[in-house]
C-alpha positions in Angstrom: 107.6 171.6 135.0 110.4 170.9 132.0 111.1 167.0 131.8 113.8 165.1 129.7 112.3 163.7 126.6 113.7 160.2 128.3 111.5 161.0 131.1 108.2 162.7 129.7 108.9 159.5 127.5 108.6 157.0 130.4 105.7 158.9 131.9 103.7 158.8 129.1 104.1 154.9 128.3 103.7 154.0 131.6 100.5 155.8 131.6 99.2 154.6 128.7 100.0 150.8 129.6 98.2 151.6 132.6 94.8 151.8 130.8 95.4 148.5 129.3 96.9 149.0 126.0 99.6 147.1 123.9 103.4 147.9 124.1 102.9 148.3 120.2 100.4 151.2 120.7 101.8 152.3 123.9 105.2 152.7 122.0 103.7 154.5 119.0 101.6 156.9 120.9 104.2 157.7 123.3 106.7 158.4 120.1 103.6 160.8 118.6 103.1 162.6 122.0 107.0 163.0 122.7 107.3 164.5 118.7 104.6 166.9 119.2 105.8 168.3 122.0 109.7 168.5 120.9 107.9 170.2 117.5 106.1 172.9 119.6 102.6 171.4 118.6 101.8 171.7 122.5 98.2 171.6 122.2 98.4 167.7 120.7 101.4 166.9 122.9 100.7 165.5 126.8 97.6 167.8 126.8 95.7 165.4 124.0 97.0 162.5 125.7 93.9 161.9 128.5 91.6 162.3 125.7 93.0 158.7 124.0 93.6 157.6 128.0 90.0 158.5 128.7 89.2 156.8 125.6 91.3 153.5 125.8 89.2 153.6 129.6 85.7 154.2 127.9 86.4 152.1 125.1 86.8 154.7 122.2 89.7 152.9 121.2 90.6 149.4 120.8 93.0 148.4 123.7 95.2 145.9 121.7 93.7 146.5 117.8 95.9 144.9 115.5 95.7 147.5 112.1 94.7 145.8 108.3 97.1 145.9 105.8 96.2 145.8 102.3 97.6 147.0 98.9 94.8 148.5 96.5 97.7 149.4 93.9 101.4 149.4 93.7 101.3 152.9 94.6 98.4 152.4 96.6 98.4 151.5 100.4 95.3 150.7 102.8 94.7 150.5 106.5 92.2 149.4 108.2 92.9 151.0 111.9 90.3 148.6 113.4 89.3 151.0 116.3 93.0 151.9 117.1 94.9 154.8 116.8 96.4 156.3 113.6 99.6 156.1 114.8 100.3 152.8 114.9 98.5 152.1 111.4 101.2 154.3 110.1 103.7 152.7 111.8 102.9 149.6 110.2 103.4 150.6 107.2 105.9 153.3 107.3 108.7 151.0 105.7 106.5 150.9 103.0 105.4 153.7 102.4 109.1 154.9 101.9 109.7 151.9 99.7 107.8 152.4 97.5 107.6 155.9 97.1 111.4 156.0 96.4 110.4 153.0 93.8 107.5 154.7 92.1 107.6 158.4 92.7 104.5 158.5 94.5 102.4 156.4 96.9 99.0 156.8 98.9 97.7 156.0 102.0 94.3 156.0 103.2 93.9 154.7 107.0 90.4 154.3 108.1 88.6 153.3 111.1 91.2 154.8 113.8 90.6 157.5 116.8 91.9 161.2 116.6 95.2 161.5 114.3 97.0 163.8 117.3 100.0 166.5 115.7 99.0 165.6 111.8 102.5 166.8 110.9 103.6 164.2 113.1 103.0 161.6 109.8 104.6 164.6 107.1 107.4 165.3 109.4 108.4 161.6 109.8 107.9 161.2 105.5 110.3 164.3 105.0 113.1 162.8 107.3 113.0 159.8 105.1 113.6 161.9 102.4 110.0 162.7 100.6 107.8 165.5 100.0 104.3 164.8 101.9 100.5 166.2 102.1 98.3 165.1 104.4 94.7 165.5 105.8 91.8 163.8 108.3 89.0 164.1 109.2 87.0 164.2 113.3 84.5 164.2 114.6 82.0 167.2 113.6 82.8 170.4 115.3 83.0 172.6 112.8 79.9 174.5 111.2 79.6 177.5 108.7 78.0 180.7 109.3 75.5 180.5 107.2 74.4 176.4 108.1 75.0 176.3 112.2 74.8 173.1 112.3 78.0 170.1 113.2 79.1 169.2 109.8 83.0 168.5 109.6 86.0 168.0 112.0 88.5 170.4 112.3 90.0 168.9 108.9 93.6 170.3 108.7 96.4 170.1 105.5 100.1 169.2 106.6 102.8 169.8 103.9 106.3 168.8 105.2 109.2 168.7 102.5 112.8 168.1 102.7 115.5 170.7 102.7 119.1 170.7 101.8 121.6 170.2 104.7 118.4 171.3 107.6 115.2 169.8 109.1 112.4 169.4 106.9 109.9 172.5 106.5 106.8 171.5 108.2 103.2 173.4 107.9 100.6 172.0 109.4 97.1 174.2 110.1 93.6 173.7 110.7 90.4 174.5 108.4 89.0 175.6 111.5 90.2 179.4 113.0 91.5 177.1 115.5 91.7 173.7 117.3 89.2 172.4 119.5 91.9 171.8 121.9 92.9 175.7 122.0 89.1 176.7 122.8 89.7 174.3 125.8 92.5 175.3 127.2 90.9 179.1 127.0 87.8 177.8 128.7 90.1 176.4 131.7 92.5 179.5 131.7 89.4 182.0 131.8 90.4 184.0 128.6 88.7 185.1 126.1 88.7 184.0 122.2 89.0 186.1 119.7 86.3 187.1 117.5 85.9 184.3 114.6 86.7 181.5 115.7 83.6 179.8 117.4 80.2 180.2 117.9 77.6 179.4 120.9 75.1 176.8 121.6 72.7 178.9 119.5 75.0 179.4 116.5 75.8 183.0 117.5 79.6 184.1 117.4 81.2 184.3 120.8 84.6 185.1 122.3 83.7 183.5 125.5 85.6 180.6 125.4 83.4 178.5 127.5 80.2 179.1 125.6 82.2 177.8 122.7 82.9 174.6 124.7 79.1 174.2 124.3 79.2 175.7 120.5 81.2 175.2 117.6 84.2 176.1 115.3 84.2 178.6 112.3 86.3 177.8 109.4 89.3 180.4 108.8 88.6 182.6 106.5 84.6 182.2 106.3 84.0 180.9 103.0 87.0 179.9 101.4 87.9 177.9 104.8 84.9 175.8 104.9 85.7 174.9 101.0 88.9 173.7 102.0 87.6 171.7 105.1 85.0 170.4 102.3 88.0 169.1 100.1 89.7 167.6 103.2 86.8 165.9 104.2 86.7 164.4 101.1 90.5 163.5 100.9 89.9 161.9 104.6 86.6 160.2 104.8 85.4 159.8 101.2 88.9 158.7 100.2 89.6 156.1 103.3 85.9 154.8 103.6 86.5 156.4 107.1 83.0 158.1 108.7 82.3 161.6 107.5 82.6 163.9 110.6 79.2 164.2 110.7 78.5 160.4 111.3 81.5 159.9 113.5 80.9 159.1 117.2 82.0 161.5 119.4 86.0 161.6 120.6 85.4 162.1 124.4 82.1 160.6 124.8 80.3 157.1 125.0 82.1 154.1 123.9 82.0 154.3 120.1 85.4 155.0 118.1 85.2 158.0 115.7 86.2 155.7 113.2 87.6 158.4 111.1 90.2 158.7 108.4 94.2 159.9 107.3 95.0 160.6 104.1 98.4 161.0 102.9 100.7 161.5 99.7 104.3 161.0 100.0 106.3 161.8 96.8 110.2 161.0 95.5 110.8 164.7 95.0 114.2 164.0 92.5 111.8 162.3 90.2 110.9 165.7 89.1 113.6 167.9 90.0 116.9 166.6 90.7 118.1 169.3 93.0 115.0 169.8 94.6 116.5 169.3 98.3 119.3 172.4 97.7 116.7 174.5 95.6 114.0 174.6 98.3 116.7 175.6 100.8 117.5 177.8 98.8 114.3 179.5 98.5 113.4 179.5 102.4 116.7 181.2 103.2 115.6 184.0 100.2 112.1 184.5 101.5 113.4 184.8 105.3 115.5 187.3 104.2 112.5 189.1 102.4 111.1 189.3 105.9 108.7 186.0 105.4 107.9 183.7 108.5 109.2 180.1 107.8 107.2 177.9 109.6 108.6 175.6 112.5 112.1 178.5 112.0 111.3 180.0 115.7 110.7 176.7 117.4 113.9 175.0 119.5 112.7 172.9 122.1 115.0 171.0 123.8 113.1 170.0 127.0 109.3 169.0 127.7 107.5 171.4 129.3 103.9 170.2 130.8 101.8 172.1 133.2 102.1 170.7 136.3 98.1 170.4 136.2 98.0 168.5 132.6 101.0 165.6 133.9 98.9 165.2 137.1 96.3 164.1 134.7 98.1 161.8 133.2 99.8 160.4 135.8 96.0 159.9 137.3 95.1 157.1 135.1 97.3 154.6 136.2 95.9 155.3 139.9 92.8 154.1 138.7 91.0 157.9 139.5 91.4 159.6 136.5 91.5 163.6 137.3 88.2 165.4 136.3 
């Protein structure tokens, strides 16, 4: 069914309120849902959203957490999330971050301690509109392996560059380490279909393209090797960087009570103190390689209305009756 953003908007607040959190988180999650799903991230749109309901039920996250601010450096900004979600750390320091990037050049942010990130471009999306050029990573809980280990060692770790462009919306990339998401290997096992050969692997580390034995399994990195270095250096970015858990320590994001208590790791940088015409050049650029036949990222993507399975919104719409859908 398509919704109205104003409507998908009031759905998703009311349902999150309904499991007993804060207007302050309520408002910044419902923001993060409505901008993943208006960016085409679907997967971390309304279908992530029982996963933090679930977990503000269970306890996973902190119902009415109020994030720790603290500045390590000028350039340097630190949050603890203290159970909560990412979203709102980043909200409280947004203002910030922009400050003093636009004063500096450059500026950090480590957030530890928070539940699932959601759309990572969510946070370089929201730094380009404000007129910087932004990398970012985090970490989960461990459902990635290797081949050659077969054992849980790192989330799905994605990168997010997002950059402004001259006189259009920001460029946005925003991938995991993993062949996929953990999200998409979900919604295959519920549709029935099948997974295509790389991406996950079975209970007993064997590859599989049945989607629901890679419920029960784990992820491959993209690319075999070279994937699992870069999930390596994100891990490092996201957990060693924050003081957040590594994946493999972090409690689990849909079960128990536990937060993951995991970490986001941005850079957010004053593009004009290097190259004055940095905004016209890149637009520049893009229009050049889509005329060489290159795929711009985000280029194909013009949502204008919320479309939600009628399935996931009943879902949502489940927690505030107090019977969560199974």
């Amino acid at each position: 069914m398509k919704y109205e953003s104003g409507a998908a908007r009031h759905i998703a607040f009311g349902a999150i309120k309904a499991v007993g959190a804060n207007d302050a988180i309520a408002h910044s999650l419902t923001e993060a849902v409505i901008s993943a799903e208006l960016a085409g991230s679907k997967a971390v749109g309304f279908a992530h959203l029982p996963d933090y309901l679930d977990g503000f039920v269970q306890g996973r996250i902190a119902v009415n957490a109020e994030p720790q601010v603290t500045f390590a450096a000028l350039a340097a900004v630190r949050v603890d999330a203290r159970g909560g979600i990412a979203q709102l750390a980043f909200d409280r320091v947004f203002g910030e971050i922009v400050d003093r990037a636009k004063t500096y050049g450059v500026v950090t942010l480590a957030v530890s301690n928070s539940f699932t990130v959601g759309e990572l471009g969510y946070y370089t999306r929201r730094l380009a509109e404000s007129g910087l050029v932004a990398l970012g990573t985090c970490n989960a809980t461990a459902q990635m392996t290797t081949l050659e280990c077969g054992k849980p060692v790192y989330g799905t770790n994605p990168v997010s560059f997002a950059a402004p462009v001259a006189n259009d919306r920001p460029l946005v990339i925003d991938q995991a380490s993993s062949a996929t998401a953990f999200v998409s290997v979900r919604r295959a096992a519920q549709a029935g279909e099948t997974l295509p050969e790389g991406w996950a692997v079975d209970e007993q580390g064997v590859p599989t393209t049945d989607a629901r034995a890679a419920i029960k399994g784990l992820l491959l990195p993209f690319g075999g090797a070279r994937g699992a270095n870069i999930a390596m250096m994100m891990e490092i970015l996201a957990a060693g960087m924050t003081g957040a858990n590594w994946s493999m320590d972090a409690p689990h994001y849909a079960k128990g009570s536990e937060t993951p208590g995991i970490g986001l790791f941005l850079v957010a940088l004053k593009a004009d103190v290097f190259a004055e015409d940095f905004e016209a050049r890149l637009a520049a650029q893009i229009e050049r390689l889509a005329q060489a036949g290159v795929r711009i990222p985000g280029s194909h993507i013009k949502v204008r209305e919320i479309d939600v399975p009628d399935d996931v919104m009943n879902k949502v719409r489940s927690f505030g009756s107090g019977k969560p859908a199974a």
